[in-house]
Each structure stands twice: as structure tokens, then as C-alpha cells.
C-alpha positions in Angstrom: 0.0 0.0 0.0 1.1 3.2 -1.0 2.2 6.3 1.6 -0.6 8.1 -0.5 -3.9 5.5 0.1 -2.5 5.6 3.4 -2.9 8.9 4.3 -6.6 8.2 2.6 -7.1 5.9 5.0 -6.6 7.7 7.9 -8.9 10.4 6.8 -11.4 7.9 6.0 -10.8 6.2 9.4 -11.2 10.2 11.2 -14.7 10.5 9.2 -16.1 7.2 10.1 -15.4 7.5 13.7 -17.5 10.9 13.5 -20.2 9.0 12.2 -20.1 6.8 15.1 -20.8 9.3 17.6 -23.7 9.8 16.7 -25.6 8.3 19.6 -23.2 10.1 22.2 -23.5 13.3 23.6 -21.9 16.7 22.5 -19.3 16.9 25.0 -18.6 13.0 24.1 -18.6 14.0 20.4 -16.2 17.1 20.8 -14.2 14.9 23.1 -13.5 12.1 20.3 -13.4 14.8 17.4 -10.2 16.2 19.6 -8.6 12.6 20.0 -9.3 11.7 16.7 -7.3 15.0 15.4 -4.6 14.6 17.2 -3.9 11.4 16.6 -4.1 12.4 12.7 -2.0 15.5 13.0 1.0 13.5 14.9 0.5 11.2 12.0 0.8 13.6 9.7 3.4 15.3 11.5 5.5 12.1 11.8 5.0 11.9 7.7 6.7 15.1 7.2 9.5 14.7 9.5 10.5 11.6 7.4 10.2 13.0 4.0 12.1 15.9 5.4 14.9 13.4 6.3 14.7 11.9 3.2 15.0 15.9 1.1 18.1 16.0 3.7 19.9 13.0 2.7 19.0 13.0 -0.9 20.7 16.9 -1.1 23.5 15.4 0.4 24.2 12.9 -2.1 24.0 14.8 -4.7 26.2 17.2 -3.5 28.7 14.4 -3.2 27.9 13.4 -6.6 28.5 17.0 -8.0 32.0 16.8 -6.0 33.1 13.8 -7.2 32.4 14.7 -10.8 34.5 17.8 -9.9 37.1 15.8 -8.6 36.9 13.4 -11.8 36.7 15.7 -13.7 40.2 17.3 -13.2 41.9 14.4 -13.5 44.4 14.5 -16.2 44.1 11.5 -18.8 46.4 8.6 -18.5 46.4 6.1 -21.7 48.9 3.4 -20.6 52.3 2.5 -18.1 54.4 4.7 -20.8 53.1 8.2 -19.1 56.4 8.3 -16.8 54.8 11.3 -14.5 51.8 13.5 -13.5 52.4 16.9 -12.8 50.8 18.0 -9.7 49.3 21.5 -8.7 52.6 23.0 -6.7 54.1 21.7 -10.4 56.1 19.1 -8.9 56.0 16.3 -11.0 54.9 13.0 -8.9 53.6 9.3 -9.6 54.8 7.7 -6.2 53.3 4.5 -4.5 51.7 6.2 -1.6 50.6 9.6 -0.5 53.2 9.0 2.6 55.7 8.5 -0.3 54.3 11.7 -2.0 54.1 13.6 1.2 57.9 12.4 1.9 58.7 14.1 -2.0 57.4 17.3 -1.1 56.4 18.0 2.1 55.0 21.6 1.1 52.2 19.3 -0.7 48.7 19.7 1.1 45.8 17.7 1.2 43.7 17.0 -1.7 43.5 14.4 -5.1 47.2 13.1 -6.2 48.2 10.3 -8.6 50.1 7.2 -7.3 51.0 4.1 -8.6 50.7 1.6 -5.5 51.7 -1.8 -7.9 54.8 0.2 -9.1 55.9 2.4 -11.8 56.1 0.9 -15.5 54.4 -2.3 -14.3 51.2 -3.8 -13.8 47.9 -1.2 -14.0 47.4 2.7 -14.8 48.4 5.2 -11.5 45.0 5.5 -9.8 43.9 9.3 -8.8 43.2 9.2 -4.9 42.6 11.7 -1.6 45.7 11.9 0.2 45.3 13.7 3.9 49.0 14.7 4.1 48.0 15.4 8.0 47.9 11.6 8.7 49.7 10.6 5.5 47.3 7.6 4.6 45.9 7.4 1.2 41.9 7.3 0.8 40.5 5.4 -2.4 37.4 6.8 -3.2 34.1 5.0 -4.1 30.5 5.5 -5.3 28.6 4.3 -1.8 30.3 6.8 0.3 27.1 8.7 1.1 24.1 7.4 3.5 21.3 5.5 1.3 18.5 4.4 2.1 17.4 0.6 1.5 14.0 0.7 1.1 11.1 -1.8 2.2 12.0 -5.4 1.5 11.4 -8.5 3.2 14.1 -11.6 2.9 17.6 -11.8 3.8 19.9 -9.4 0.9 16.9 -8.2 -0.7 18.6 -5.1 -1.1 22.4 -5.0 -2.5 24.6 -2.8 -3.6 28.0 -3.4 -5.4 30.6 -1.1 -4.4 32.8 0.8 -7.2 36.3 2.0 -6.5 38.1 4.2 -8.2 41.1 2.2 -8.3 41.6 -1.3 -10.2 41.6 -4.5 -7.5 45.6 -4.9 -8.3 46.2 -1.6 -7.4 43.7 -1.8 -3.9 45.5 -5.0 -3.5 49.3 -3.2 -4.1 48.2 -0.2 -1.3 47.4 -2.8 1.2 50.4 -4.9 0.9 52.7 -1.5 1.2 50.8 -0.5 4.1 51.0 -1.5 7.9 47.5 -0.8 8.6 44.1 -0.1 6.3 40.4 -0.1 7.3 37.2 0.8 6.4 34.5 2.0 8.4 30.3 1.0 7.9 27.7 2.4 9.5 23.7 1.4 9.4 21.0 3.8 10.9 17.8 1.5 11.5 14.5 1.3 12.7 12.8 -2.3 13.3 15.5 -3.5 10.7 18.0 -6.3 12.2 21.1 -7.5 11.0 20.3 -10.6 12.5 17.5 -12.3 14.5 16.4 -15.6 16.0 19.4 -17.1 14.0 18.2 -15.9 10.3 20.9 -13.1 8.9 19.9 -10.8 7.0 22.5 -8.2 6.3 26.2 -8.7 5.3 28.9 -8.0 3.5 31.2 -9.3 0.9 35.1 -9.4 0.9 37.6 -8.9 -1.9 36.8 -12.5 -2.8 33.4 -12.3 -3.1 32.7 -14.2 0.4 30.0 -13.2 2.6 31.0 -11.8 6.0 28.6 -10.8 9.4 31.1 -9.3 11.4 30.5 -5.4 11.6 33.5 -4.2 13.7 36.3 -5.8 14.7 38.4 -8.9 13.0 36.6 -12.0 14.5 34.7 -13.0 11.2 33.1 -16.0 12.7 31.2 -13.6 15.4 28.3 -11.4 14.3 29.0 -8.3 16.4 29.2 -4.4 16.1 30.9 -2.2 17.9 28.8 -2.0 21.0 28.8 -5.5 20.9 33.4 -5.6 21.3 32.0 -2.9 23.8 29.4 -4.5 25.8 27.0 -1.4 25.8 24.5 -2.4 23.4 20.8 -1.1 24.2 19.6 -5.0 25.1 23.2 -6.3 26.2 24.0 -8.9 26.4 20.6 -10.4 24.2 22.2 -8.5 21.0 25.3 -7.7 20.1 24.4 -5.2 17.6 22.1 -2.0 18.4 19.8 -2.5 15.4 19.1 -6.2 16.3 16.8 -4.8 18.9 13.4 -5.6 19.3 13.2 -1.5 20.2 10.6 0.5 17.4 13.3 3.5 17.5 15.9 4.7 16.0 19.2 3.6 16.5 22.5 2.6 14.5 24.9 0.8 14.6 29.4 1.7 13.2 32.3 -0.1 13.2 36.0 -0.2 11.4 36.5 -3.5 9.6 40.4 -3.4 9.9 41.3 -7.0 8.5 44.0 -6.2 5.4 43.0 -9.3 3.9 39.0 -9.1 3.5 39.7 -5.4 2.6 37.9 -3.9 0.4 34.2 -4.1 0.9 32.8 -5.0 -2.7 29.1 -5.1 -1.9 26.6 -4.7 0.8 23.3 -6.4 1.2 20.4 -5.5 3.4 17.1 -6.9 4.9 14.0 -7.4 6.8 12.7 -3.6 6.1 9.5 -4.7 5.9 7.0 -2.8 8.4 5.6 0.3 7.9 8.1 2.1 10.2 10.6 0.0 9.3 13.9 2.0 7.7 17.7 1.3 7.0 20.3 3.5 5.5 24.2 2.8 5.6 27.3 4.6 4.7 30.4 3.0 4.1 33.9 5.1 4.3 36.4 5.4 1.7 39.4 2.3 1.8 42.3 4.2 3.9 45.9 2.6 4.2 48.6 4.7 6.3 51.8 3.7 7.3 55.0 1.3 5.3 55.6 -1.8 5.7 59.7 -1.2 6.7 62.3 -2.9 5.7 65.4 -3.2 7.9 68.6 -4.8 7.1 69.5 -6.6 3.3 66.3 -7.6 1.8 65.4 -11.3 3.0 62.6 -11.9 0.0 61.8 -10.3 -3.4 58.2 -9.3 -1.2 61.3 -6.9 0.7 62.7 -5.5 -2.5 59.0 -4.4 -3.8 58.4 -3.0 -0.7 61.6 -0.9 -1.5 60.8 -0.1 -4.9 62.4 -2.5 -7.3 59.9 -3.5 -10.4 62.6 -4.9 -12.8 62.1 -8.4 -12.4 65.2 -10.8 -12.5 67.5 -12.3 -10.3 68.1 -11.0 -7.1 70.6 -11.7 -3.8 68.8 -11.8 -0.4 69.4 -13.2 3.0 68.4 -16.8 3.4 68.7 -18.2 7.2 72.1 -18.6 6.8 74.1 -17.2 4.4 72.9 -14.9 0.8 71.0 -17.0 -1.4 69.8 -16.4 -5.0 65.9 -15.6 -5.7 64.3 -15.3 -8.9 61.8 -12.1 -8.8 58.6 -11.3 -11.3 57.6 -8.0 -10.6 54.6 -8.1 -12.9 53.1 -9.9 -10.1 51.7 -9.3 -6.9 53.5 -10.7 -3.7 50.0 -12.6 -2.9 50.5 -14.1 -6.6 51.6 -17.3 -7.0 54.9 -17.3 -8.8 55.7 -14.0 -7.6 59.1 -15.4 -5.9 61.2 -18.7 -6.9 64.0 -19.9 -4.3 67.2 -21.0 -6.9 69.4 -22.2 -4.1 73.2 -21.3 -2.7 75.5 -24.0 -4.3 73.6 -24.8 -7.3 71.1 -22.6 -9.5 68.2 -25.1 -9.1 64.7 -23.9 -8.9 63.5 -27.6 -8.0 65.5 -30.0 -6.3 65.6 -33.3 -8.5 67.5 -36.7 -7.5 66.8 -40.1 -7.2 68.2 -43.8 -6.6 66.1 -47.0 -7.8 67.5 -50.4 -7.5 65.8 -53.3 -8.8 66.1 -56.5 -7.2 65.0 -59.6 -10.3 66.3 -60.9 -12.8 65.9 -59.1 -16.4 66.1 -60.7 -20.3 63.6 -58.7 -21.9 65.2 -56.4 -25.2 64.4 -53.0 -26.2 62.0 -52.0 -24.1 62.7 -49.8 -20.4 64.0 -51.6 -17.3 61.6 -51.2 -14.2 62.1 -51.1 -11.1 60.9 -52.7 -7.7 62.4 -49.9 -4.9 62.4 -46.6 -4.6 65.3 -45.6 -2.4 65.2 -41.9 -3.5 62.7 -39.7 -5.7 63.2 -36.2 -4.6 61.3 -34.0 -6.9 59.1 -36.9 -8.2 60.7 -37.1 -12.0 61.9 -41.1 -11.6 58.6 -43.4 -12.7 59.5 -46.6 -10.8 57.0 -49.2 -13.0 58.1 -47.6 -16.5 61.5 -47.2 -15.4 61.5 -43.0 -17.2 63.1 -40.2 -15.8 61.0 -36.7 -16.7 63.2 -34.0 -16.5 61.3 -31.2 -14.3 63.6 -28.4 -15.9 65.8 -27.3 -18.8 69.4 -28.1 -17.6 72.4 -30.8 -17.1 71.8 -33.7 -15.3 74.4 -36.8 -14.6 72.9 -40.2 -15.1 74.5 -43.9 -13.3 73.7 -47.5 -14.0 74.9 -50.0 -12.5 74.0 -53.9 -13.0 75.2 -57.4 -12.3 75.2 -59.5 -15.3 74.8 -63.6 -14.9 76.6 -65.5 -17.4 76.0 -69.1 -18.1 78.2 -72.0 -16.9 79.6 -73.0 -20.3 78.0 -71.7 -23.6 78.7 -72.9 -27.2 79.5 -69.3 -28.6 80.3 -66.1 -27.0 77.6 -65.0 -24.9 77.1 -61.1 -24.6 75.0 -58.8 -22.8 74.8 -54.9 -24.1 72.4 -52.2 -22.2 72.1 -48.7 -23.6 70.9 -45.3 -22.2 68.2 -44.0 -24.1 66.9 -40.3 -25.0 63.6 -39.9 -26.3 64.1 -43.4 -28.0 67.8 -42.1 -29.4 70.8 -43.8 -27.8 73.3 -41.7 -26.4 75.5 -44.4 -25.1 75.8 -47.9 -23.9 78.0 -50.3 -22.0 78.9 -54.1 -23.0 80.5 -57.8 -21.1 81.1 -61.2 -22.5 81.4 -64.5 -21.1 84.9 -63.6 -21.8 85.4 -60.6 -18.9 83.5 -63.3 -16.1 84.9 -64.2 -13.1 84.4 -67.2 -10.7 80.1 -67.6 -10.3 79.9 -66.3 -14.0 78.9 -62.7 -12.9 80.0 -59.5 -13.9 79.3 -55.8 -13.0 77.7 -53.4 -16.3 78.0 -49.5 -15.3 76.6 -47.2 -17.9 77.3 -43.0 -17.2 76.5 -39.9 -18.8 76.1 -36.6 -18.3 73.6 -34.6 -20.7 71.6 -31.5 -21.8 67.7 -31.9 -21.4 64.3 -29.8 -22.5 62.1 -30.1 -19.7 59.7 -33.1 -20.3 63.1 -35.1 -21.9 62.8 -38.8 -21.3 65.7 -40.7 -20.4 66.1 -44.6 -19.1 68.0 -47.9 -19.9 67.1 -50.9 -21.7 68.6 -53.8 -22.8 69.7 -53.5 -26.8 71.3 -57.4 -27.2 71.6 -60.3 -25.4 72.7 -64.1 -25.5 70.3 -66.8 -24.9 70.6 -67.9 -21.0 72.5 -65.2 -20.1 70.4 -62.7 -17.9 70.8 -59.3 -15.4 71.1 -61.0 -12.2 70.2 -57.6 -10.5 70.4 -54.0 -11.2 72.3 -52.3 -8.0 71.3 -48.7 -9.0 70.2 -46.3 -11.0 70.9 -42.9 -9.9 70.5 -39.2 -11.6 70.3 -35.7 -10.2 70.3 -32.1 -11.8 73.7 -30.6 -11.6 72.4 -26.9 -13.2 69.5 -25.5 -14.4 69.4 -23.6 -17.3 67.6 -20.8 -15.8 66.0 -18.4 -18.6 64.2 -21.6 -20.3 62.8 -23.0 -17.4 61.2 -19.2 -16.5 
């Protein structure tokens, strides 16, 4: 029903009720006449005062619209990475990180809208026009739910939802909060008979960076559903409700808080409920993102996360301090440090980005020709490239790796010709070298040791094994002692 058929109502209800006092007296009639007008003017009264409030708060926003627009509005354009620098009003010429680092630059600089380039200049996305308070130092990325709006009547839970719009690219948000030792953003929700929560059933939240829902309104406990006067203890039903407008109260009351958890941050939507009686009313207003404060770094850089903190964006490899002596890291700076491949450890002795060695020994006999000797135990398979039933090494990464076989070969007692026995090491089906005995080379108990090495350049993905190329009726490998291989060097530059 409609704010207009129910103002009808009333009046309808205020002329009935005169007709109904009919059979009283005139002082009874005058009497009711007066109640009955009251009770209509406070109505109407009551009617004004809210669309008064609403004139208020709808002025508002648009005045922040019109000084956003103004504040858009002077931005100067920026096409790509190439732009180099953005000349300021003093006609400094600034794209920092922060506005700590810009304040830092020029410390005549006042308050007001500045470029910066949180993710780093040349790299990554466009610098991002933001309100630096110079005061405080802590950069403020602006957004387009900043001013208090009203939710309207609805009845289930997120009936009402807004998506919140930065004016800053995730990366970038993402690059600020990583720089900075402390970011927040605060929410507050004025309310009438409109809870967050009740009798178990939620019905206002709001959604991370990732997308997940969250209940917690202050604080960083995000398995609790709380506001601020819950952390405090002073709600106006403690301790039945831990937030103000979860009260069963018909009055108005509200509810703030500073979610201050750097990795939820930023709010990207808000969703509201359960606004559905007559008097029922919510209206939020979430603050701008602000970040303050640098994530220092003392000492020689211990991580390539250390040497973007201190400005380095070329990526490549770097030195930093390991736990015991300088080791060798491998930096991409096009990445985020929360991205995965954004660091890659290549070791002190060797340049290795993934350890790789094994040892298999296999402990049958073997006759079988041109096909790959398994094996039956794994002593070693660091790295996981050694396939113990097919007997195929996998090389991880582009480098040099060292290959040793070593087998026992079981001649027969007395033969009628020659016998031989000839195993080869194999390279994607290409032989790269072999080793040979006869019946010749035997000892006493007709065995003899077959050791093949080799050392050799692989593509990652290169298969290598052994397998037997010839062999003499009767005579067999007793036993293969080992088979061992490692990576000696990686060729770097291929394998990134």
C-alpha cells in the first residue's frame, strides 16, 4: 500500500469514527473529534519529519555526486604505463606509490587528489587518482557508496544489494594494502525495526575482496556477528544483541564499526534486509578504503616481497638473506606478492629452482630387449621425475643432469659361442651411449658388473632410461644395483 492510500485511509478512518458518535453526547462527540485530530496530525506530522529526512539526505548525495564529478573531472588523462609522470598543482612532478611517499617528496604538498602508482611504476595497471590527507599521510581510495542511502522496504535476507565501485583497479587496492602497515574501512547502518540478525536468520552482510559473505560489523573476529557496542558491551539489550539495530526497540538507532582485516579489505558489496514494516527504515554509509603507514624494511632484503616494498619493479635475479648465508631468488615483478609465482628460491650452491635426484634399485632378474627396465624400490625420488613401473626419468627443468647405472650381469656356466650382454641409455628413443660384457670378462660364479654414465643436456619433459639392446640366450641381469641421476644446473631463462 502506497504512503498516499494511506494517508486516505486515515482520513477515512477520522470521518467514520465521526459518524459513530452519533448516539453520544456533544461533549462526548467534541471529546472524540479532539482525539481523533490529534492522533491524525501527529500522524501527519511524523509523515513530514521523514520525507524531510529523506529531502536531507538526498541533497547530500548529490552534492557528493557533483563533487566527485569535480574531482573526476580534473583528472588528467592517462592512456597506458608509458606516461612516466603526472604533474601536480605546486608543479612538482609525482607518480609515487603512496601519499606517505608523495608527502615524503614534497612535504609543502597539502591535502587533496594526487596520482600514485601503488603496484609500481612501468608495471602492472594505470596510477590510480586518490585523496591523500597529508595530516595523517594515509591514502583514501574513493568509491560511489560513500554517502548514507537508504534501502527501502524489503522482506528476505539481501533483498537489497549494492556493489561497491572504487576508483582504483583490485591490483592496485590490492598493491596499497600490501605496502601498508595498517588499512580499514569504516560501515555504519541507521535503523529502525531493521535487524542485521534475528532468531538465528541473517539478513544483512557484506562481501570481501573475494566475493565471500562476511557478518562481522567491527572488529576482525569474522566468525562472530558483532558491532561495535557489541566488542564494547553497551548495546541497548546487552547482552541479548550484540548489535544495536538487532533490537526488538521501534526507535531509531544505529549501529558503526572499522573493519580493519587487510586481507578481507575492500568491501565490494553490501546487502540489506527485513525492512519490511511500515516504520521499518535502514540506511548505511560505508567510508572510503584508507591505508597509512609502510611496511619497513630493515637490514639486506630477506625476500623479493622486501625488495618491492623498496621499490624494485625490474624483475630478474636478485641476492637476499636466506637463514644462513645470501641466497639467489628469482623475482617477477609483474606480479603481486600474494600471486603465485611472484618469488622462486634457486638455491646457494647450485642454481636449481626444483630439487631433483633419485636412486632405484631393482632386485629380479631381467632378459627382456628393447624395451625400459623397471624397477621394484624406490630408495630416493626427490622431486618426483623417476617413474619406478616404466622405469622413465622426466626432466622437471631445462638443464644438465648426470645419469649412473649399475648392474650385475649372470653368465651361463659354459655356452657354445660367445655369450654377450649390451644395455644402452636412451633419449627420447635415441641412444646416447651404452656399455657391454662377455662371457669372456666373467669371473668365478659367471657374474660380472655393467656400469653405464652420462652426463647430458635436457628440454624439460626429456625422457631418459636404460634398456637392454642385445643379449645371448641364457644369459640374464642378475640384478640392477642402481640407477641414480640428479640435476647438476638448471638452465635458468628456459625453465622461467
Amino acid at each position: 500500500m502506497s504512503r498516499f492510500s494511506r494517508y486516505h485511509l486515515s482520513f477515512l478512518l477520522f470521518v467514520c469514527s465521526t459518524c459513530l458518535t452519533a448516539g453520544l453526547s456533544v461533549e462526548e462527540q467534541l471529546n472524540q473529534l479532539r482525539e481523533n485530530y490529534v492522533e491524525l496530525k501527529n500522524n501527519l506530522e511524523s509523515k513530514v519529519v521523514q520525507l524531510e529526512a529523506k529531502v536531507v539526505q538526498l541533497e547530500e548525495k548529490v552534492q557528493h555526486q557533483e563533487s566527485l564529478l569535480i574531482a573526476l573531472q580534473s583528472q588528467q588523462p592517462i592512456s597506458s604505463k608509458s606516461v612516466s609522470a603526472i604533474s601536480q598543482p605546486s608543479g612538482k612532478i609525482y607518480v609515487l606509490r603512496t601519499c606517505r611517499e608523495t608527502r615524503a617528496a614534497d612535504p609543502s604538498l597539502g591535502s587533496g587528489m594526487y596520482w600514485i602508482d601503488p603496484d609500481g611504476q612501468g608495471v602492472g595497471d594505470d596510477p590510480i587518482y586518490v585523496f591523500c590527507n597529508m595530516a595523517s599521510g594515509s591514502t583514501e581510495i574513493l568509491h560511489d557508496a560513500e554517502s548514507k542511502t537508504d534501502v527501502g522496504n524489503c522482506a528476505d535476507p539481501g533483498c537489497y544489494s549494492k556493489a561497491v565501485n572504487y576508483n582504483a583497479t583490485m591490483r592496485q587496492i590490492m598493491a596499497l594494502i600490501d605496502l601498508s602497515t595498517e588499512c580499514h574501512q569504516s560501515v555504519r547502518y541507521d535503523c529502525i525495526c531493521a535487524p542485521l540478525e534475528i532468531n538465528g536468520i541473517v539478513y544483512s552482510w557484506w562481501n570481501d575482496r573475494n566475493g565471500n559473505a562476511q557478518y562481522f560489523w567491527s572488529g576482525s573476529n569474522s566468525s562472530v556477528h558483532t558491532c561495535q557496542c557489541g566488542l564494547d558491551g553497551n548495546c541497548v539489550e546487552s547482552p541479548a544483541v550484540t548489535c544495536n539495530c538487532d533490537s526488538s526497540l521501534p526507535t531509531l538507532l544505529s549501529d558503526s564499526g572499522v573493519i580493519a582485516v587487510k586481507n578481507l579489505l575492500p568491501i565490494t558489496r553490501l546487502n540489506f534486509g527485513r525492512t519490511i514494516l511500515d516504520v521499518s527504515s535502514g540506511q548505511y554509509t560505508l567510508g572510503r578504503l584508507e591505508c597509512s603507514g609502510h611496511m619497513a624494511v630493515t637490514g639486506m632484503p630477506k625476500s623479493c616481497e622486501d625488495l618491492w616494498r623498496i621499490g624494485h619493479t625490474l624483475s630478474g635475479l636478485y641476492l637476499v638473506m636466506g637463514t644462513a648465508m645470501v641466497e639467489n631468488v628469482y623475482c617477477d615483478f609483474n606480479k603481486l606478492p600474494s600471486e603465485a609465482g611472484f618469488q622462486k628460491w634457486m638455491g646457494f650452491v647450485d642454481v636449481q629452482s626444483v630439487p631433483t635426484y633419485f636412486l632405484v634399485t631393482k632386485d629380479n632378474g631381467f632378459n627382456s630387449i628393447n624395451i625400459s627396465i623397471p624397477y621394484t624400490t624406490e630408495k630416493l625420488n626427490i622431486g618426483g621425475a623417476m617413474n619406478l613401473s616404466s622405469g622413465k626419468f622426466t626432466a622437471p627443468r631445462t638443464g644438465t643432469y648426470f645419469f649412473s647405472f649399475t648392474g650385475l650381469i649372470a653368465f651361463p656356466t659354459s655356452s657354445s659361442s660367445l655369450a654377450q650382454f649390451v644395455v644402452g641409455i636412451f633419449l627420447n628413443d635415441i641412444q646416447i651411449g651404452s656399455s657391454w660384457d662377455d662371457e669372456a670378462n666373467t669371473v668365478i660364479g659367471q657374474e660380472v658388473p655393467v656400469v653405464v654414465q652420462s652426463t647430458v643436456n635436457l628440454q624439460a619433459g626429456d625422457q631418459v632410461w636404460l634398456q637392454v639392446t642385445a643379449i645371448t640366450a641364457g644369459v640374464t641381469m642378475h640384478s640392477v644395483r642402481s640407477f641414480t641421476g640428479w640435476l647438476l644446473q638448471e638452465n635458468l631463462y628456459q625453465s622461467l
